[in-house]
C-alpha positions in Angstrom: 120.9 140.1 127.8 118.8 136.7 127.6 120.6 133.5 127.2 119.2 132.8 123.4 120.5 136.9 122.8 123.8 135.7 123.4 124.2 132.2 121.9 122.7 134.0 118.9 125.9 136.6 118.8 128.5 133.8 119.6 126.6 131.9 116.8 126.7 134.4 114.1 130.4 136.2 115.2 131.6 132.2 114.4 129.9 132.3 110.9 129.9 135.2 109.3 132.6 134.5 106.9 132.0 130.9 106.4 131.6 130.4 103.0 129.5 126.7 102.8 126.5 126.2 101.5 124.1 126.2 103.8 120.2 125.2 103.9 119.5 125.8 100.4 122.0 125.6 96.7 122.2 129.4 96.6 123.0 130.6 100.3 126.0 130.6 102.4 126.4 130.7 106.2 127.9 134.1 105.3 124.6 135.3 103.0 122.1 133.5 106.1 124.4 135.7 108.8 123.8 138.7 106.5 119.6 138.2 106.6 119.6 137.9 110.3 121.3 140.8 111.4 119.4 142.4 109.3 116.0 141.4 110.3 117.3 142.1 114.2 117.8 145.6 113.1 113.8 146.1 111.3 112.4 144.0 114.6 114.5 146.6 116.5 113.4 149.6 114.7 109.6 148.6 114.3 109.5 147.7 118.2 112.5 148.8 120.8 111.2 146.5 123.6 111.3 143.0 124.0 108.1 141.0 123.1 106.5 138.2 121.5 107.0 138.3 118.1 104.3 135.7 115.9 106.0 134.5 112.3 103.7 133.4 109.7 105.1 131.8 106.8 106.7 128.4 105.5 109.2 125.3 107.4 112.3 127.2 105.3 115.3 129.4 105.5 113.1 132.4 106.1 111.5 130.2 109.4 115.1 129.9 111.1 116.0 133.8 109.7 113.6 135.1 112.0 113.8 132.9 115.2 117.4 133.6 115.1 116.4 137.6 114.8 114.0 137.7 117.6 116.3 135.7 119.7 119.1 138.9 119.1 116.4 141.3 119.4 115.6 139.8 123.0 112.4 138.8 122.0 110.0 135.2 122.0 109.5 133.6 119.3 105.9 132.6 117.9 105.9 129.8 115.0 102.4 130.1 112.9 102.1 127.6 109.9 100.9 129.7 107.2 98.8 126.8 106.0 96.4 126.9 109.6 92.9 128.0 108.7 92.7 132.0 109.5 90.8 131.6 112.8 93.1 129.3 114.4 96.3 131.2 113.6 94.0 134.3 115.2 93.3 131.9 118.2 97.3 131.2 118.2 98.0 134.9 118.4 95.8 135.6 121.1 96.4 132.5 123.6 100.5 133.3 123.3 100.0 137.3 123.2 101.9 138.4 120.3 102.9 141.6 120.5 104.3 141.4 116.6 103.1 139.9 114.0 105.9 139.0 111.1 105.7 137.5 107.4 108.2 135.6 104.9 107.9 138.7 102.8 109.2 141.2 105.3 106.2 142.6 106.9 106.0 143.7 110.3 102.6 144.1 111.9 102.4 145.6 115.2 99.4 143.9 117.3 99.3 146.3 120.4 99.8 144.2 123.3 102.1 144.3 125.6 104.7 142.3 126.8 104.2 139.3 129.5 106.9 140.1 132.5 108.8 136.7 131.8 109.4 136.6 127.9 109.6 132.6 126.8 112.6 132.0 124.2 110.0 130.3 122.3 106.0 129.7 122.4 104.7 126.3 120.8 101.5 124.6 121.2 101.2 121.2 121.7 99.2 118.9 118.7 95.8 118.6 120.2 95.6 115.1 121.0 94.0 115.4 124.2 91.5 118.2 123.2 92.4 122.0 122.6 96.2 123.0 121.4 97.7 124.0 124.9 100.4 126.7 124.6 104.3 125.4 125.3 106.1 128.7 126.8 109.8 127.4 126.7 113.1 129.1 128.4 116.7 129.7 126.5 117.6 127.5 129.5 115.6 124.6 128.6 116.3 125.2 124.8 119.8 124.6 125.1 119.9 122.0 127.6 117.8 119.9 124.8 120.2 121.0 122.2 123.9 120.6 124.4 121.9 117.0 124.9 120.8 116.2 121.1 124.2 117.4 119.8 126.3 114.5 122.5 123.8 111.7 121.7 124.2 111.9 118.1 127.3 113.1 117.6 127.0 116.1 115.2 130.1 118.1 114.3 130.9 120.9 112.3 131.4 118.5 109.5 127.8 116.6 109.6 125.5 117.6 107.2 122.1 117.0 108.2 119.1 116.3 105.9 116.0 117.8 106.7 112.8 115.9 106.6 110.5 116.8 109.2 108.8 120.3 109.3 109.7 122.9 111.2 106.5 123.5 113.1 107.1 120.1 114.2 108.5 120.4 117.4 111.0 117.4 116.5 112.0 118.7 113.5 113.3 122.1 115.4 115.0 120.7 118.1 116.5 117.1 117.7 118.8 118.1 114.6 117.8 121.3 112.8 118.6 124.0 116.2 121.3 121.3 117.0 123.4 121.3 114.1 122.6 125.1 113.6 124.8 125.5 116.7 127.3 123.1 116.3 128.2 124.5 112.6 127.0 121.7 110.8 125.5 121.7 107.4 121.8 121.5 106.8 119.8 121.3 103.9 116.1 121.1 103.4 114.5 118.3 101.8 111.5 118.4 99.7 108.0 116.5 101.2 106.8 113.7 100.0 108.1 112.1 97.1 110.9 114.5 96.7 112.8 113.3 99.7 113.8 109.7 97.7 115.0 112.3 95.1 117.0 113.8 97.1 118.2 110.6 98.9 119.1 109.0 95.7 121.3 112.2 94.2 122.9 113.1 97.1 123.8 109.2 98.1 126.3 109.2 100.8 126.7 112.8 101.3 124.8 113.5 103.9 125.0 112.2 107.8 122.2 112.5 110.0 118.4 112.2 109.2 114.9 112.1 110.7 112.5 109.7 109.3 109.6 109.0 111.4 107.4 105.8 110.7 105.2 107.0 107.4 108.2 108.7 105.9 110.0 104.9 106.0 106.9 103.4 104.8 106.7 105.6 101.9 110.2 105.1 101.0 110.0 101.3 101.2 106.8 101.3 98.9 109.3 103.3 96.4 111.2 101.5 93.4 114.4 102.3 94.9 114.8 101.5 98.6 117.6 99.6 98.4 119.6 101.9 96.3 118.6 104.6 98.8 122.0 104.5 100.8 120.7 104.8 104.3 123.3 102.6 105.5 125.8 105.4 104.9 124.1 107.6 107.3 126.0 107.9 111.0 122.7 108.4 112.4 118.6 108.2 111.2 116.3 109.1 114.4 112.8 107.9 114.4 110.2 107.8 117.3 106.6 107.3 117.8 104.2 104.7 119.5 104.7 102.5 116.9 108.6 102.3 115.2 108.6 98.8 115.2 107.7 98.4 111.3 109.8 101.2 110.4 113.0 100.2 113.0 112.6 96.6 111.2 112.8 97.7 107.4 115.6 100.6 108.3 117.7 97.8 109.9 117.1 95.8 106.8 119.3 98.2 104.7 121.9 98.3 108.0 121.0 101.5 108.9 122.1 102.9 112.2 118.9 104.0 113.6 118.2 106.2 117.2 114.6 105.8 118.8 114.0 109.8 120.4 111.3 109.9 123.3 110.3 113.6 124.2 107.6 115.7 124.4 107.1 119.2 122.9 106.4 120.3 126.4 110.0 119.4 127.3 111.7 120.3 124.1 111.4 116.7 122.3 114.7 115.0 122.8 114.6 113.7 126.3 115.2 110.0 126.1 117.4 107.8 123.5 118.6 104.6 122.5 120.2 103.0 119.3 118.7 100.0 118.5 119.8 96.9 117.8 116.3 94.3 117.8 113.0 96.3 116.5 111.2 93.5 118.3 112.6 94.9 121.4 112.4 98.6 121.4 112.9 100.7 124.5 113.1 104.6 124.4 116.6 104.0 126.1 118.2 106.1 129.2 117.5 110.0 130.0 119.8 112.7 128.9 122.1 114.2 131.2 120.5 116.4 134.1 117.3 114.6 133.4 115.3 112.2 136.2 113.2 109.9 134.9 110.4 108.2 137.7 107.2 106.0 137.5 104.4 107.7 139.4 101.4 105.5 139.2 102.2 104.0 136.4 102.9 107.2 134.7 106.5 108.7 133.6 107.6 111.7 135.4 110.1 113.6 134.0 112.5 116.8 136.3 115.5 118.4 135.2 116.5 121.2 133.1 113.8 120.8 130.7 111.2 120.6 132.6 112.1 124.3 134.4 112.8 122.3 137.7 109.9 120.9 137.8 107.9 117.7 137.5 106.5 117.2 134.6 103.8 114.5 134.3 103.8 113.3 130.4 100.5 111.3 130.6 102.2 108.1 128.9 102.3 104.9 131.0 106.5 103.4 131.7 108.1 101.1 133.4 111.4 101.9 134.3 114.1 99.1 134.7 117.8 98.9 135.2 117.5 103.2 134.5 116.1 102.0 130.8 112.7 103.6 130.3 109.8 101.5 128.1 106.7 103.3 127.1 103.6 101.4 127.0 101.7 104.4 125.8 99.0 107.2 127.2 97.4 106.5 130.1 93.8 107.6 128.2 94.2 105.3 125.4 94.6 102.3 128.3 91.5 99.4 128.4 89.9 98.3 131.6 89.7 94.7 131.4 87.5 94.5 134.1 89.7 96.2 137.5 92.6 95.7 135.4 94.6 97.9 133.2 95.6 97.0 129.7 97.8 99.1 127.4 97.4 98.2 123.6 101.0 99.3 122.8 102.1 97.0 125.1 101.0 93.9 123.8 101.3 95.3 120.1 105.0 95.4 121.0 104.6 91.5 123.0 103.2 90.4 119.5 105.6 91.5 117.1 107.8 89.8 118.9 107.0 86.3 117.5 108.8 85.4 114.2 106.0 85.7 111.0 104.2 88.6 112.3 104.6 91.5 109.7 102.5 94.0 111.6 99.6 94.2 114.4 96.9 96.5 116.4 95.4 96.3 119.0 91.8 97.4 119.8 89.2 97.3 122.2 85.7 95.5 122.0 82.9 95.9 124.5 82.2 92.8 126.6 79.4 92.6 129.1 81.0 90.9 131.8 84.8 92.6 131.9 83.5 95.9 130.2 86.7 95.9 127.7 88.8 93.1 126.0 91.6 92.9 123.8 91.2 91.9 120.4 94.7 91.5 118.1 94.8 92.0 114.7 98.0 90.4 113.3 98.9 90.8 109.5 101.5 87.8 108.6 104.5 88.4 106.6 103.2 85.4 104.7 106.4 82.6 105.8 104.1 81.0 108.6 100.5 79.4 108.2 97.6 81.1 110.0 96.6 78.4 112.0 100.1 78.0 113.4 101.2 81.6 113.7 97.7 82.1 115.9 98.8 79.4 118.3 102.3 80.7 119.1 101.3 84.4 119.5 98.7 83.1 122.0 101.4 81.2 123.7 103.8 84.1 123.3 101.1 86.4 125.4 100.1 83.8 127.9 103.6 83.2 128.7 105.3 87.2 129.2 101.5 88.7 129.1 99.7 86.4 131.6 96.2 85.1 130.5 94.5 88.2 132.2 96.4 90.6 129.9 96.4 88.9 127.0 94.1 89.3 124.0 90.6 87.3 124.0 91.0 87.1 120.2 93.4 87.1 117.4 92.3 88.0 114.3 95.2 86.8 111.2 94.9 88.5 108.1 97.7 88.5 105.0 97.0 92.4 104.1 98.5 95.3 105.6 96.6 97.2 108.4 94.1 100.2 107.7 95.0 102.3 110.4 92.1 105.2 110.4 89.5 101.8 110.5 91.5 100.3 113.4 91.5 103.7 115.3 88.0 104.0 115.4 87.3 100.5 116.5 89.6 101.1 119.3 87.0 104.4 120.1 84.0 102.3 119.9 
């Protein structure tokens, strides 16, 4: 029996007669126990052996019904958003090789391949950034090693009750709260997208404990009537992440929330590297989770422990490493060459919002015959400091912890907020 087989049977022996609400108004840890078994036992009649079983459907209860059902059946599990265009879910099936195909509504579909010799716990693929979604085969062992790890950083009980934002086919959204306080007994409830989620903020005020809300769920909040009424302070813990938090860290700590920045990569199961912090203008993704090493291989973090299977894992962003507190300074293909020199945008992005009066900034590249690629800032003020002045102390803010080499050629002010898509394709060009 697999490791994920038998957490799943400790899991379900411990809740089958709780009675508390769980994931949605109308079902009980008791009524969730009751679908799972159930769904083991169809999985089990429709297909003896272990395999990889695909599930197409929606981020809801039904989602977490089936991964805990192929996990007692022995099998992998496949995660397929229902809302992928036809041929990539097809090109999904084949790359992991599904040997079932399931459905929200209860259909099982049997595809007719066999089963791989190792069987992962689960198969994800990563977003695509770098070209082609690669496939992410992941191990019990590496699983619950992110989860034992996510559970001890933020502190979740059987009493938290956890808020759901982010989608399940997000590999953050699985595994920094939703498989973590599945395990430790906690409540969890799924919140609507979009505008629903200040709806749900504002009528369940103080109820609920933990939270994701990465940088454009924040900003969509803050640009709603009722941010300040929102009662994120009450929360024990909100986790963000991304290349850029700094704007959202800065407004969340506004309304004294307690806020975690998550590094992690779906490749190692998302919740490698944490930190609570205090000063957005000085973010760091914090220390590495127990049986973690973190090291800085040519400028690039290297990651080995449980996670990774053992093994090195190369993550492709660029870190430096001080004092066992890791900083990311982005991916090592979004870096300029500044002649033989290499510049990383999020690193002076995070250098500028540093100085007092700067609301936001980007950083892009601009052709330039003699060094091949320079810097150029765009800064947006927050309107307290006059242009003129701002642009001088930001330049004296780079030159002094940048070095004139590093530091941008230009610095363009402006008093409206950043168009993101524009600025990404002047940093391509």
């Amino acid at each position: 029996m697999n490791q994920p087989s038998q957490r799943v049977k400790r899991w379900l022996r411990a809740r089958r007669s709780d009675r508390r609400i769980f994931l949605s108004p109308d079902l009980s840890f008791r009524d969730f126990c009751a679908r799972v078994e159930a769904r083991a036992e169809e999985l089990l009649h429709s297909h003896p052996r272990p395999t990889i079983i695909a599930y197409r459907g929606a981020s809801d209860a039904s989602y977490l019904v089936n991964l805990l059902a192929c996990w007692l059946h022995g099998s992998g599990f496949l995660p397929i958003d229902e809302k992928l265009p036809e041929a990539e879910q097809n090109r999904m099936l084949a790359a992991a090789g599904a040997g079932l195909l399931t459905t929200a509504s209860g259909a099982i579909l049997d595809l007719g391949k066999k089963a791989p010799r190792r069987i992962p716990a689960i198969v994800l693929f990563t977003s695509g950034s770098t070209g082609v979604p690669k496939t992410v085969p992941l191990t019990g062992e590496q699983i619950f090693a992110a989860l034992a790890a996510a559970i001890r950083a933020q502190q979740i009980q059987s009493r938290s009750k956890i808020l759901l934002s982010l989608s399940l086919f997000h590999s953050g959204g699985l595994f920094i709260q939703t498989l973590p306080g599945l395990f430790a007994g906690a409540l969890v409830r799924f919140a609507p997208s979009g505008n629903g989620l200040e709806g749900v903020l504002l009528e369940e005020k103080g109820r609920f404990t933990h939270t994701i809300l990465v940088p454009p769920q924040v900003e969509l909040l803050r640009r709603g009537k009722f941010w300040e009424k929102l009662g994120l302070s009450r929360f024990r813990c909100i986790v963000t992440g991304s290349a850029d938090i700094t704007r959202a860290a800065r407004f969340l700590l506004q309304v004294k929330a307690r806020v975690m920045n998550v590094y992690g990569l779906t490749e190692t199961c998302s919740f490698n590297v944490w930190t609570w912090v205090k000063n957005p203008n000085q973010i760091q993704a914090g220390r590495a989770v127990a049986g973690l090493k973190i090291r800085i291989v040519k400028n690039q973090v290297v990651l080995q422990g449980k996670l990774t299977g053992g093994k090195q894992f190369r993550t492709g962003d660029s870190g430096v490493l001080k004092s066992g507190l890791l900083t990311v300074n982005g991916r090592l293909n979004e870096r300029m060459k500044v002649g033989a020199l290499p510049v990383y945008p999020a690193e002076i992005e995070r250098v500028i919002l540093e100085v007092s009066g700067v609301a936001e900034c980007k950083v892009v590249a601009r052709s330039n015959q003699l060094l091949g690629q320079v810097p150029v800032a765009v800064i947006v003020s927050d309107g307290s400091r006059a242009p003129v002045e701002l642009r001088r102390e930001v330049r004296q803010h780079c030159h002094q912890i940048l070095g004139r080499s590093r530091s941008p050629l230009q610095y363009r002010i402006r008093t409206r907020a950043l168009l993101r898509g524009g600025h990404e394709k002047a940093r391509a060009s």
